[in-house]
C-alpha positions as CSV (number, residue, x, y, z in Angstrom):
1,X,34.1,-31.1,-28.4
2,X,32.5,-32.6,-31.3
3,X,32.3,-36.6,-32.1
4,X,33.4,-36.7,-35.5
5,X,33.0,-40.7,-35.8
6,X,29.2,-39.8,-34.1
7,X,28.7,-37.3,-36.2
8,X,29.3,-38.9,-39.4
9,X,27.5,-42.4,-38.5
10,X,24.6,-40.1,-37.3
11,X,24.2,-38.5,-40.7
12,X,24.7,-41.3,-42.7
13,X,21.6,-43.2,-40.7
14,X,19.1,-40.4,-41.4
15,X,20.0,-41.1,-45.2
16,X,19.3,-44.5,-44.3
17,X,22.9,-45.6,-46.2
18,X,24.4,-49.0,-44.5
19,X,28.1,-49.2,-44.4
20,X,27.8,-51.1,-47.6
21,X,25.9,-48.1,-49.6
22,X,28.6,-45.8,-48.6
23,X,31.6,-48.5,-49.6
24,X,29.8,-48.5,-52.9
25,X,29.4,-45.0,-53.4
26,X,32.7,-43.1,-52.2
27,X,34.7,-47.1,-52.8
28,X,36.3,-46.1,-49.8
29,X,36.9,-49.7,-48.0
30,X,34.6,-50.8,-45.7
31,X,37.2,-50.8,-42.7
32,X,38.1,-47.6,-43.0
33,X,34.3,-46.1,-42.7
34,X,34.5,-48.5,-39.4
35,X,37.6,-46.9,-38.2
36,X,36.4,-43.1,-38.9
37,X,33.0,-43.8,-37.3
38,X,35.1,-45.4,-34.1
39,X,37.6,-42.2,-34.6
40,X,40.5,-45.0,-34.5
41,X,41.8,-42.7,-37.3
42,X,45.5,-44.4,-36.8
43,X,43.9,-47.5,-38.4
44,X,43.9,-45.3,-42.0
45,X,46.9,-45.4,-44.3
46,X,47.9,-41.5,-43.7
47,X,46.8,-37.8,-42.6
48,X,46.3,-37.4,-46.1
49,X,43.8,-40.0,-46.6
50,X,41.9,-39.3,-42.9
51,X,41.5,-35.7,-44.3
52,X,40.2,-36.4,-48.2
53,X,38.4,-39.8,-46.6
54,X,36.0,-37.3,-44.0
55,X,35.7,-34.5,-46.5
56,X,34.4,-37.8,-48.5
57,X,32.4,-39.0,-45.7
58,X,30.6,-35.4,-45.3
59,X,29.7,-34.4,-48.8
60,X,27.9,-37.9,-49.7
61,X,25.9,-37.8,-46.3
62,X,25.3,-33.9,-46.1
63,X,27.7,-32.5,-43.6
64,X,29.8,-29.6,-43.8
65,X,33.4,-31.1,-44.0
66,X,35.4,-27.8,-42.7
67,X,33.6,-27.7,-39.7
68,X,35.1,-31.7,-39.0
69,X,38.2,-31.0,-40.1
70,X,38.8,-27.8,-38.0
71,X,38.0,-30.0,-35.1
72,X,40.1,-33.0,-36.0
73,X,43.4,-30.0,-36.2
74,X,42.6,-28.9,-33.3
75,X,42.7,-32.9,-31.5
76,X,45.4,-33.2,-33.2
77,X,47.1,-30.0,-32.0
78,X,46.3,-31.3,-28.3
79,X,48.0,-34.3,-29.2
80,X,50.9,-32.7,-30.0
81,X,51.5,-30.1,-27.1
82,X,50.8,-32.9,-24.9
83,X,53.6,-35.0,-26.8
84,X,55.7,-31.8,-26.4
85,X,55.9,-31.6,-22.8
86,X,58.2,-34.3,-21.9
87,X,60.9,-32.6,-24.1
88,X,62.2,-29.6,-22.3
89,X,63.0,-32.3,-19.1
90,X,64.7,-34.6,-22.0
91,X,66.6,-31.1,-23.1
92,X,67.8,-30.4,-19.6
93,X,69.0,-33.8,-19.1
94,X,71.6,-33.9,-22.4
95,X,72.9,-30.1,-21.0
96,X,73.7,-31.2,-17.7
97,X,75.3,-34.6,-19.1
98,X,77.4,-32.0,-21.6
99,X,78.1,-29.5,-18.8
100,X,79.6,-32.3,-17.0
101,X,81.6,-33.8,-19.2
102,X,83.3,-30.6,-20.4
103,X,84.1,-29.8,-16.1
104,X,85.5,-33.9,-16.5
105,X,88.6,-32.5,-18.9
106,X,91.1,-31.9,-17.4
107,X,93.7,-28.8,-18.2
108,X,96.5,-31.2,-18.9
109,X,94.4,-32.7,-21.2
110,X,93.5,-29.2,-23.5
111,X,97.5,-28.3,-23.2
112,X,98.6,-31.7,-24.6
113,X,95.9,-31.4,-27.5
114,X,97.3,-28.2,-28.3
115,X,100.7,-28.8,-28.3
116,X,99.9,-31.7,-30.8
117,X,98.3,-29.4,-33.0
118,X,101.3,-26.7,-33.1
119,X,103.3,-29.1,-33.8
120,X,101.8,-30.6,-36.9
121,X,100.8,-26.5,-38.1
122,X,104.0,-26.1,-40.0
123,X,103.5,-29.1,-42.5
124,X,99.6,-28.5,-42.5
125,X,100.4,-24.7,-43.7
126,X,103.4,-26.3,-46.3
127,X,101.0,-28.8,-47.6
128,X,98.3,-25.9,-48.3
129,X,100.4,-23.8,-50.1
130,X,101.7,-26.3,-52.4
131,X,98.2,-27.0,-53.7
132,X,97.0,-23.8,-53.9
133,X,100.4,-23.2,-56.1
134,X,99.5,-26.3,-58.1
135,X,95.9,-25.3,-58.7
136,X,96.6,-22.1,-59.6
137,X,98.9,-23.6,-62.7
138,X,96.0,-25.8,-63.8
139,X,93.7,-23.1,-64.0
140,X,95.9,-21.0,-66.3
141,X,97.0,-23.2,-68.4
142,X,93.2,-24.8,-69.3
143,X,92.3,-21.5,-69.5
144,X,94.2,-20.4,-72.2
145,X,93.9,-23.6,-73.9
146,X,90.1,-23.1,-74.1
147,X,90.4,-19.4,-75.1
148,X,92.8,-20.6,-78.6
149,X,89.8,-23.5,-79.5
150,X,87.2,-21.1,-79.0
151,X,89.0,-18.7,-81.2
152,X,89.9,-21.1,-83.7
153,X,86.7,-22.4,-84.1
154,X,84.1,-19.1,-83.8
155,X,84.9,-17.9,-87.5
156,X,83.4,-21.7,-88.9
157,X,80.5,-21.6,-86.5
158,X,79.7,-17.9,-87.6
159,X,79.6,-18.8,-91.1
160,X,77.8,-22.0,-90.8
161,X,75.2,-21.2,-88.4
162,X,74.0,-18.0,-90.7
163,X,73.3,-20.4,-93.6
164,X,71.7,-23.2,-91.4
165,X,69.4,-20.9,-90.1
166,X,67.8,-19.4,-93.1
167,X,67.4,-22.8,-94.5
168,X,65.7,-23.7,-91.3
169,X,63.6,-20.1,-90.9
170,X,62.3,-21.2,-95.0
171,X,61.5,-24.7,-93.7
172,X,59.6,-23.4,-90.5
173,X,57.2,-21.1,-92.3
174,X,56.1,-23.6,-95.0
175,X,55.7,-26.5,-92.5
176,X,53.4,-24.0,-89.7
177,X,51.4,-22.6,-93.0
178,X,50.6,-26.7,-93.5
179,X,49.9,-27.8,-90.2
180,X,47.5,-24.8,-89.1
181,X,46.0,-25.6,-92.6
182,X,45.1,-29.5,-91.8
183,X,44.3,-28.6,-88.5
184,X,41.5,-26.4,-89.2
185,X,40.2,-29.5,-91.1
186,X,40.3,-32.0,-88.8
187,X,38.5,-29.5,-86.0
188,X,35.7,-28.4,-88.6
189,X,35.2,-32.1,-89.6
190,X,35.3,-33.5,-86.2
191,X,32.4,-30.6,-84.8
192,X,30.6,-31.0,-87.9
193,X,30.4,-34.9,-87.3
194,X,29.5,-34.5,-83.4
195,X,26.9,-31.9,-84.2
196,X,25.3,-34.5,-86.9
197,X,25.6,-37.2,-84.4
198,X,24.1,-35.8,-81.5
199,X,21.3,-34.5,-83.6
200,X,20.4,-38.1,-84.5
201,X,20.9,-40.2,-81.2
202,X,18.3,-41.2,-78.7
203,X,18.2,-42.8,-75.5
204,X,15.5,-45.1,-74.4
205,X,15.4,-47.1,-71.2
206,X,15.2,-50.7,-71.8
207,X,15.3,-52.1,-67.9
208,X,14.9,-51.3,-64.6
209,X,15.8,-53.2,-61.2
210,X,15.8,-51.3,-58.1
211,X,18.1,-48.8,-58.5
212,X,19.4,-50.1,-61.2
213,X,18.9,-48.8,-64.7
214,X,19.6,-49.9,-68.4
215,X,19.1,-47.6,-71.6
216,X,20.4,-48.2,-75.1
217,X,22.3,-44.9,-76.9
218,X,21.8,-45.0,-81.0
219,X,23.3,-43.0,-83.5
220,X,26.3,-42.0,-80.5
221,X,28.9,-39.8,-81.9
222,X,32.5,-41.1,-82.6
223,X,34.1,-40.1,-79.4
224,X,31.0,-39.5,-77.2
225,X,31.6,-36.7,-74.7
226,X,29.2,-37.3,-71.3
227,X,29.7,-34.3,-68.9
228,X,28.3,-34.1,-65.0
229,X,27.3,-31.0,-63.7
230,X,25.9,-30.4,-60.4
231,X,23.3,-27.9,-59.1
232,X,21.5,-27.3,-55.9
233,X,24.2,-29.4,-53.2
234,X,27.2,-31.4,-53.8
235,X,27.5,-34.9,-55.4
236,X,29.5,-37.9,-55.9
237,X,29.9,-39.5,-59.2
238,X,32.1,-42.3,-61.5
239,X,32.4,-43.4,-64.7
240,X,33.7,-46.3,-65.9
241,X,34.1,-47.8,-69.4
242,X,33.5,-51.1,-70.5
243,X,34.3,-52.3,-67.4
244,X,37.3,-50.3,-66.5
245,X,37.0,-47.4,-64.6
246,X,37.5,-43.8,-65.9
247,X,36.5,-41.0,-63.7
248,X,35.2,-40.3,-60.0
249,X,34.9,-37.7,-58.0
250,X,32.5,-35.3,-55.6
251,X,31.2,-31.9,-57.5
252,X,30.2,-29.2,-55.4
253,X,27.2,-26.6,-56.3
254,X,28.0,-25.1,-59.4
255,X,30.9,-27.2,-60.7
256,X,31.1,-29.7,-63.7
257,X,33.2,-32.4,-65.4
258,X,33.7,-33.6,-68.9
259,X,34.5,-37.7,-70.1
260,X,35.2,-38.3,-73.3
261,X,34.6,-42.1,-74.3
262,X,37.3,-44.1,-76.3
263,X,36.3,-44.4,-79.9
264,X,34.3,-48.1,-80.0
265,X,33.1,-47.5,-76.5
266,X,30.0,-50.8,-76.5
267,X,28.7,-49.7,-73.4
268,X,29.9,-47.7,-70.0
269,X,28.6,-47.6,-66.1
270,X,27.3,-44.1,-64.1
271,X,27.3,-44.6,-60.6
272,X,25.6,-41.6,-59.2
273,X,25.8,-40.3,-54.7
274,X,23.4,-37.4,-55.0
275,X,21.0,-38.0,-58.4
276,X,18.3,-35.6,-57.4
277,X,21.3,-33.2,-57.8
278,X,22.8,-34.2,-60.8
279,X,22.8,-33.4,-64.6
280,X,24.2,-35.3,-67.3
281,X,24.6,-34.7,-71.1
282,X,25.9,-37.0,-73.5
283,X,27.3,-35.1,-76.7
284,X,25.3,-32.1,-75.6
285,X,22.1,-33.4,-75.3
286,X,20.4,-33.6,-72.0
287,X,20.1,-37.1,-70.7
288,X,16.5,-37.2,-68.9
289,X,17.3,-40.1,-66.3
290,X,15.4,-39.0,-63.4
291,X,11.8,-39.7,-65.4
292,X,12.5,-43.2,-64.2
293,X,12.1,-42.8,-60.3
294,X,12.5,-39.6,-59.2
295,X,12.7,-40.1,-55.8
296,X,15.9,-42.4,-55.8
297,X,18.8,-40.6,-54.5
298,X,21.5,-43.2,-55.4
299,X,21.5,-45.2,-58.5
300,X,23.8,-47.3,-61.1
301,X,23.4,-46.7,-64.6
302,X,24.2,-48.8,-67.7
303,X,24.0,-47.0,-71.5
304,X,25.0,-50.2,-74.3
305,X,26.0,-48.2,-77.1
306,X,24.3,-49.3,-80.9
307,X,27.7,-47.9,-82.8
308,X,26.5,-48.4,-86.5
């Protein structure tokens, strides 16, 4: 049976990630790492978050999470059946404590209930006709009270509701004919201003620290658009602007995700898992970060943004 806690901590040494590295990159809290490592998994807040916390886990250190998670369904199906067995000896105990009771009554007992129930049947079968006789009146009479409004009030409706809707048919087709109209404005001004933009900006790298990086974006767009893509493994990334965050997530092989930045955006954070595996354009153009240390695998970086 395999050690997921082992596993996982196993992995994560041969990247040579501390507790604190992975906390930073997945910001997944420290004590949770510890419990999954120590497989106290009743330490996290749900099933929910022990599943999506190892799928996590795996992907940032390299392991295939199905394999994990079949084995953690199938401790936890142990779990269960052993939980299980004390039930049919709980089962057995309520149906002999029934059984009993039921032998305890005795016939005088049933006859006496009995005889209390004939003897109320007569006003119990009164008091149900009366209200079936009663209900039936109120039904019929708000019945044919509905059917006189309704006709009364069809041949006004009729007439109104043909006018009303021609004015409203007229109104429908000169309001679409000017909406489709301005919107086919605004979406060939707002590529035409992106394309310009992008043409025109330029990153340049202004700092380095460690793994840390700083580069300064000039003539950005309006609403820059910075999209991740992955290729060659999966890879954990976030995004976060001006100091909030935006987006995070892990991309496997082939997959990609799209930010767009609020209009005024001064600067925003990348944290990136898996660099090495990572691409990044900003407004379409390709965003050459791994120039600067190629052989980092995790890294922060900070883009100011020169908005004109």
């Amino acid at each position: 049976m395999t050690d997921i806690g082992k596993t996982l901590q196993n992995a994560r040494n041969e990247k040579h990630y501390t507790l604190d590295d992975l906390q930073q990159i997945t910001k997944i809290q420290k004590r949770y790492l510890i419990a999954i490592e120590e497989n106290n998994f009743d330490a996290l807040p749900g099933d929910f978050y022990v599943r999506a916390f190892i799928r996590q886990y795996a992907d940032i250190v390299g392991i295939k999470a199905d394999k994990l998670l079949s084995e953690l369904d199938e401790q936890a199906g142990k779990k269960k059946v052993e939980e299980t067995e004390e039930e049919p000896t709980e089962a057995k105990t309520r149906t002999e404590a029934v059984r009993r009771q039921q032998q305890s009554s005795t016939p005088s007992q049933v006859s006496q209930s009995f005889d209390k129930f004939m003897h109320y049947l007569p006003t119990i079968i009164i008091v149900g006709v009366v209200v079936i006789i009663i209900g039936s009146i109120y039904f019929v009479v708000a019945g044919n009270k509905k059917e006189a409004n309704q006709a009364a009030s069809s041949t006004n409706v009729s007439i109104s509701s043909d006018v009303s809707s021609s004015k409203k048919s007229s109104k429908k087709e000169s309001s679409s004919e000017e909406v489709s109209s301005s919107s086919s404005k605004k979406e060939s001004s707002s590529s035409s201003e992106s394309s310009k933009s992008s043409k025109g900006q330029k990153i340049t790298n202004t700092a380095v620290s460690g793994s840390r990086f700083t580069y300064s974006l000039t003539s950005p767009a309006k609403k820059n658009k910075i999209k991740f893509t992955s290729k060659g493994g999966s890879a954990w990334s976030s995004i976060s602007v001006n100091g909030t965050a935006n987006w995070q997530g892990t991309l496997q092989n082939g997959a990609s995700h799209t930010v767009t930045l609020p209009e005024g955006t001064t600067s925003f954070n990348i944290s990136l898992g898996n660099s090495n595996v990572t691409n990044i354009t900003i407004n379409g153009k390709k965003f050459d970060f791994l120039k600067e240390n190629s052989t980092l695998t995790v890294r922060q970086i900070t883009v100011n943004v020169a908005n004109e």
